[in-house]
C-alpha positions as a Markdown table, in Angstrom:
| # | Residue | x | y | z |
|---|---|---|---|---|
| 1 | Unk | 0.0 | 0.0 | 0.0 |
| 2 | Unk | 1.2 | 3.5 | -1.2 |
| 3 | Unk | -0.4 | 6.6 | 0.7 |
| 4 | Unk | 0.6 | 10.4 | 0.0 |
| 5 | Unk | -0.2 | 13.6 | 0.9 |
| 6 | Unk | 0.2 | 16.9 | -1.0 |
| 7 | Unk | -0.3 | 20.4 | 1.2 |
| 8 | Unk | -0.5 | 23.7 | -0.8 |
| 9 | Unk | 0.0 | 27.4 | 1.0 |
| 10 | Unk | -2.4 | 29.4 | -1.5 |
| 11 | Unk | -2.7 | 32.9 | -2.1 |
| 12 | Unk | -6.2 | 34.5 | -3.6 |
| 13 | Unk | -5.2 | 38.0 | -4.3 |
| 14 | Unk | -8.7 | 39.0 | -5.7 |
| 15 | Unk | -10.8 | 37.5 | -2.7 |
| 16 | Unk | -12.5 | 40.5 | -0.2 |
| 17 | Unk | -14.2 | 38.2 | 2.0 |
| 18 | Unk | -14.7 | 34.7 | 3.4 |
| 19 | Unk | -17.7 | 34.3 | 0.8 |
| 20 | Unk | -15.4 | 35.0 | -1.6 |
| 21 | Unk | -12.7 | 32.6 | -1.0 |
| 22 | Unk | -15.1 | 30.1 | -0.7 |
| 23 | Unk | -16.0 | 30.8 | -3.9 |
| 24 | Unk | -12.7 | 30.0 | -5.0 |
| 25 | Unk | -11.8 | 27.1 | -2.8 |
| 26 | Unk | -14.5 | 25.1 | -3.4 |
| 27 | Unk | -14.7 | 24.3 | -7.0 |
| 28 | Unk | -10.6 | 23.6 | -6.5 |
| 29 | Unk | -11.5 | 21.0 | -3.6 |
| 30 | Unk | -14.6 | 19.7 | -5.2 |
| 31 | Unk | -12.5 | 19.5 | -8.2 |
| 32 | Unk | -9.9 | 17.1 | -7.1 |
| 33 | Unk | -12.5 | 15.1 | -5.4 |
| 34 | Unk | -14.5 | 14.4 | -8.6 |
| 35 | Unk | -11.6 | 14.3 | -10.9 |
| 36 | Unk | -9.1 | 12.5 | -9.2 |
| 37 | Unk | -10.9 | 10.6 | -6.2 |
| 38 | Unk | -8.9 | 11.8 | -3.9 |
| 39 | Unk | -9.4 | 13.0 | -0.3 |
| 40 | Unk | -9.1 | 17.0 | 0.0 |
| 41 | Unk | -10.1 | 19.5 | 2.1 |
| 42 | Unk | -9.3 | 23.5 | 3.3 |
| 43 | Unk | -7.1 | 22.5 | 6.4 |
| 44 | Unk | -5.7 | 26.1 | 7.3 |
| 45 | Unk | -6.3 | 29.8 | 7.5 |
| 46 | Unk | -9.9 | 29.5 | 8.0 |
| 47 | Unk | -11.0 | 32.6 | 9.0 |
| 48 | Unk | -8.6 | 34.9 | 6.3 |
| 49 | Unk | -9.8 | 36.3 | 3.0 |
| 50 | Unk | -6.8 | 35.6 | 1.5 |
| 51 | Unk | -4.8 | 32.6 | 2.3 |
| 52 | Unk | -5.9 | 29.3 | 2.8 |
| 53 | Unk | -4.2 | 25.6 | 2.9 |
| 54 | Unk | -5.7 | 22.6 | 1.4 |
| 55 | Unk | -4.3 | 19.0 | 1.9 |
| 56 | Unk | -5.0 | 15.7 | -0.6 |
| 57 | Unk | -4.5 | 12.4 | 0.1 |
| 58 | Unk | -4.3 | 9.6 | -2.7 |
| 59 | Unk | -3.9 | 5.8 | -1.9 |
| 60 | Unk | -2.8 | 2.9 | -4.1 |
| 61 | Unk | -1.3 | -0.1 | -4.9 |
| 62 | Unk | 2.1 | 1.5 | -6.7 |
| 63 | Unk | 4.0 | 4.4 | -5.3 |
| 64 | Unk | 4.6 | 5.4 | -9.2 |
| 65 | Unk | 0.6 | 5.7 | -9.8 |
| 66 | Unk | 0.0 | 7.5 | -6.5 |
| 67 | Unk | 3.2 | 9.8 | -7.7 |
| 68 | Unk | 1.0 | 10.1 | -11.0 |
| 69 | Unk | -2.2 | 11.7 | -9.3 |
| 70 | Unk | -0.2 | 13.8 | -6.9 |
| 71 | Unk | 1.7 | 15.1 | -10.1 |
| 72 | Unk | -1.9 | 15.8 | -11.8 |
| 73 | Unk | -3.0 | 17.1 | -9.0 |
| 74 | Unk | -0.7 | 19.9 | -9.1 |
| 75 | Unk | -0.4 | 20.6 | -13.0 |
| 76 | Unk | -4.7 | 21.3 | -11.6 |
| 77 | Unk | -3.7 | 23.6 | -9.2 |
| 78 | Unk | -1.6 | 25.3 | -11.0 |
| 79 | Unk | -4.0 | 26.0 | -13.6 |
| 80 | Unk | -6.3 | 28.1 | -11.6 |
| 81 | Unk | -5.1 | 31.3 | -12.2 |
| 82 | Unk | -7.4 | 33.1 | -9.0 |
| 83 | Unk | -5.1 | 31.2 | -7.0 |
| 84 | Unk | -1.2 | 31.8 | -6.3 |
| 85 | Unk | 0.7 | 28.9 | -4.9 |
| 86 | Unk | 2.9 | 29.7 | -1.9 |
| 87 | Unk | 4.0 | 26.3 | -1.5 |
| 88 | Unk | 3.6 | 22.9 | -2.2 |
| 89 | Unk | 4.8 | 19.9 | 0.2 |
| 90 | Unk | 4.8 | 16.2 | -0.7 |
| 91 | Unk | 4.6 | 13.7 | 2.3 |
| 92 | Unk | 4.9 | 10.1 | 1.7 |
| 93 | Unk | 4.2 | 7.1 | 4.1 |
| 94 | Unk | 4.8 | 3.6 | 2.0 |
| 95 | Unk | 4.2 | 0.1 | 4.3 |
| 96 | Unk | 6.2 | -1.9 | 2.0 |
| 97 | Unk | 9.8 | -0.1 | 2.8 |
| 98 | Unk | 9.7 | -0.8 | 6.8 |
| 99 | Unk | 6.2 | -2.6 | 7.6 |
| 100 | Unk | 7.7 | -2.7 | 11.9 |
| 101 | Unk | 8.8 | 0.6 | 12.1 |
| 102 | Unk | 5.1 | 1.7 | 10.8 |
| 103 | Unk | 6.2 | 3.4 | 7.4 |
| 104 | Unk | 8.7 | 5.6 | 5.7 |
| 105 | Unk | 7.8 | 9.2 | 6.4 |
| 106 | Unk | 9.3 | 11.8 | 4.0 |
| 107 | Unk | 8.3 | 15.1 | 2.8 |
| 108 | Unk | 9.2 | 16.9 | -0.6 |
| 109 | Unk | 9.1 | 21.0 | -0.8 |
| 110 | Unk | 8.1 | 22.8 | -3.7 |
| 111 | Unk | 7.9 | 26.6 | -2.7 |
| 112 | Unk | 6.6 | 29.5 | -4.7 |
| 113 | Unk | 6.7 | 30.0 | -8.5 |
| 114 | Unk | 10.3 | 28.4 | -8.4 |
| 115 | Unk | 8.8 | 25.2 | -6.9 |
| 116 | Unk | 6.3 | 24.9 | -9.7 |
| 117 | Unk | 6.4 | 21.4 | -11.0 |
């Protein structure tokens, strides 16, 4: 079993109220959900126009597929251009490299437009 985890620090610019960044926020989440079947939510700055963090989780039987999605998943966050992407962090945990020490936990940074994969 392959699990991963993507978390991007986004930036919407335009947005003058909560309303409004859900307006945003939600079609990106609801997006990935439907497109991808992933797991995604909003996970931090709640309560500020502007910012907001959204995590994705993607499960399979290869590490290369998983890899795959995750990879999709940014190219489709990318694309929104409402939203700027402050950063972008990859966290893995794969059962088949060390099943008794309960995983391989490892994270891969992509920050700001130089990060853009």
């Amino acid at each position: 079993m392959h699990v991963a985890a993507v978390e991007f620090d986004l930036h919407i610019p335009e947005s003058r109220s909560l309303k409004a960044k859900r307006s945003v926020v939600k079609p990106i989440v609801e997006g990935m959900q439907r497109r991808y079947r992933v797991a995604a939510a909003e996970v931090g700055y709640h309560q500020q126009w502007q910012r907001t963090v959204v995590g994705v989780a993607a499960v399979g039987s290869t590490a290369g597929h998983v890899g795959e999605v995750l990879d999709e998943i940014e190219r489709f966050v990318w694309s929104h251009p409402e939203v700027q992407v402050l950063s972008s962090v990859r966290m893995w945990l794969d059962r088949d490299l060390d099943e008794d020490q309960g995983g391989d936990h490892h994270a891969d940074h992509h920050g700001g437009e130089d990060g853009q994969a």
